[in-house]
Phi, psi and omega in degrees: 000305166319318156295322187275323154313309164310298186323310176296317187296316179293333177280337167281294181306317155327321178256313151356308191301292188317321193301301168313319202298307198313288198313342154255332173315316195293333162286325175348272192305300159340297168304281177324339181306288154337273164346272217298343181289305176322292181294344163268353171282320172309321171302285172333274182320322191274328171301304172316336189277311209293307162332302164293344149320295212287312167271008155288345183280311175295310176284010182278295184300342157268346185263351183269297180336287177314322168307310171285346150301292142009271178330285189300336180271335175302295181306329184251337139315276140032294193299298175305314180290339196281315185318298178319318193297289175317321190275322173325300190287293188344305172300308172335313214277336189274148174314140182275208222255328181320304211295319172313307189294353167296308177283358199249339169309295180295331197277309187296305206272357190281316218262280191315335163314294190310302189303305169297329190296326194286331173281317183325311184272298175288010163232021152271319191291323162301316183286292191300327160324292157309305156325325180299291193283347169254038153275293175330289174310329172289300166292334137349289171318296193291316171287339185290334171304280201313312184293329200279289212306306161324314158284338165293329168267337158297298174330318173283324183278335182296318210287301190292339152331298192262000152298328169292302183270019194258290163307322182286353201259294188310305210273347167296318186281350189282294164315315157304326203281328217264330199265342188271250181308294190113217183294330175304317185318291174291358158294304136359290213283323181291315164324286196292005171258333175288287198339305181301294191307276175359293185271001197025072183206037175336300203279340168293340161281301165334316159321291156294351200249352189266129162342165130292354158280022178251113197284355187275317206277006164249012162278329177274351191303298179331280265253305183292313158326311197265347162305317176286327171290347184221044155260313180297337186282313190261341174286318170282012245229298188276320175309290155329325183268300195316320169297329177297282166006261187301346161300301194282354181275331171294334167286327179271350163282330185282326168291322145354281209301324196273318153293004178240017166272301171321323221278328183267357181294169187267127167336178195247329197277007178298156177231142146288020192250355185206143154269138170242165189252169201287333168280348199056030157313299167234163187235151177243145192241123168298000000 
């Protein structure tokens, strides 16, 4: 009996033991339980720091941002106003709308003024002008006449000059030819005065028809050779004043045409907006 009374007592204890035992495996767990909670809040929390780190970082780096934004709208606002400030006095400073149109009135009343003065001073100057050059022209004219007349009478005295010495040449050789040849001679000499009328060149027909043994008429050929280069020296000579001559008669139609062009031309104060008739009697409005 006793034994089995130990027996019961141990088994009771044995199931106590057990109870107890269960009751801390259940704290066990209940604690690891815990523990793994306790370490994702730790966890939780050092992710949560490091966030707050990271966005204390960012706004410490949006607040410098802002400042400097801040600064630069402050420097251009600044900017502007100091700009705002300038054109204010600028505007301040420009003419008002009267004062353009005033100025602009008078500036209109400058130029017509001006304008007339300036066609006024340019058609005295232009007349005197024209005047000038047909003086000019005019004496011009008269001298170049006078030299063409001049040269024209030396010419004429050159040419009987050598018309003279062309006869006195012709009847020396006409007389060698009478004393040399005889009747051939005077055959010779009537040949050589038709040959000369025909060609109108005596002395180059003389020329041909005297021999070559005739010693006058080749002393005289030089002396007629150089007549004739400087009877041609003053006919182009005359050719040449004749030619000035007619430039300037042409100079003097173009100014004629330019003063009567000036003389139809129109008034300065002319308008185009109305015909006046020629007496200024009526006006027609276009």
């Amino acid at each position: 009996m006793a034994d089995a009374a130990g027996l019961d007592l141990f088994k009771q204890e044995v199931s106590r033991l057990q109870r107890q035992v269960e009751e801390l495996r259940q704290g066990l767990s209940k604690v690891s339980n815990e523990q793994s909670m306790q370490r994702r809040n730790a966890e939780l929390l050092h992710e949560a720091t490091q966030q707050w780190v990271s966005l204390e970082d960012r706004i410490a780096g949006l607040e410098r941002e802002r400042e400097t934004s801040a600064r630069a709208s402050r420097n251009n606002l600044d900017s502007i106003a100091t700009r705002v400030t300038e054109l204010g006095v600028e505007v301040a400073q420009m003419p008002t709308t009267l004062e353009v149109q005033d100025g602009l009135m008078q500036l209109e009343q400058l130029v017509t003024a001006s304008e007339a003065r300036t066609r006024e001073t340019f058609r005295e100057s232009l007349d005197q002008r024209l005047e000038t050059l047909q003086v000019d022209t005019s004496l011009k004219l008269s001298e170049c006449i006078e030299g063409c007349s001049k040269e024209i009478q030396g010419c004429i005295l050159d040419l009987g000059y050598c018309r003279e010495h062309s006869d006195s040449c012709r009847r020396d050789i006409s007389g060698l030819l009478r004393q040399i040849w005889g009747d051939e001679g005077l055959a010779c000499d009537s040949a050589a005065k038709e040959g000369a009328s025909a060609t109108q060149s005596p002395m180059a027909a003389e020329a041909r028809s005297v021999p070559p043994m005739v010693p006058t008429g080749d002393e005289q050929l030089p002396q007629l050779r150089r007549g004739e280069a400087s009877l041609a020296s003053r006919l182009a000579l005359a050719e040449h004043e004749v030619a000035a001559l007619s430039e300037h008669m042409a100079l003097k139609a173009d100014l004629e045409d330019v003063v009567h062009r000036l003389a139809t031309k129109a008034e300065a104060g002319h308008v185009h907006d109305r015909l006046v008739s020629a007496d200024g009697s009526a006006s027609f409005v276009l």
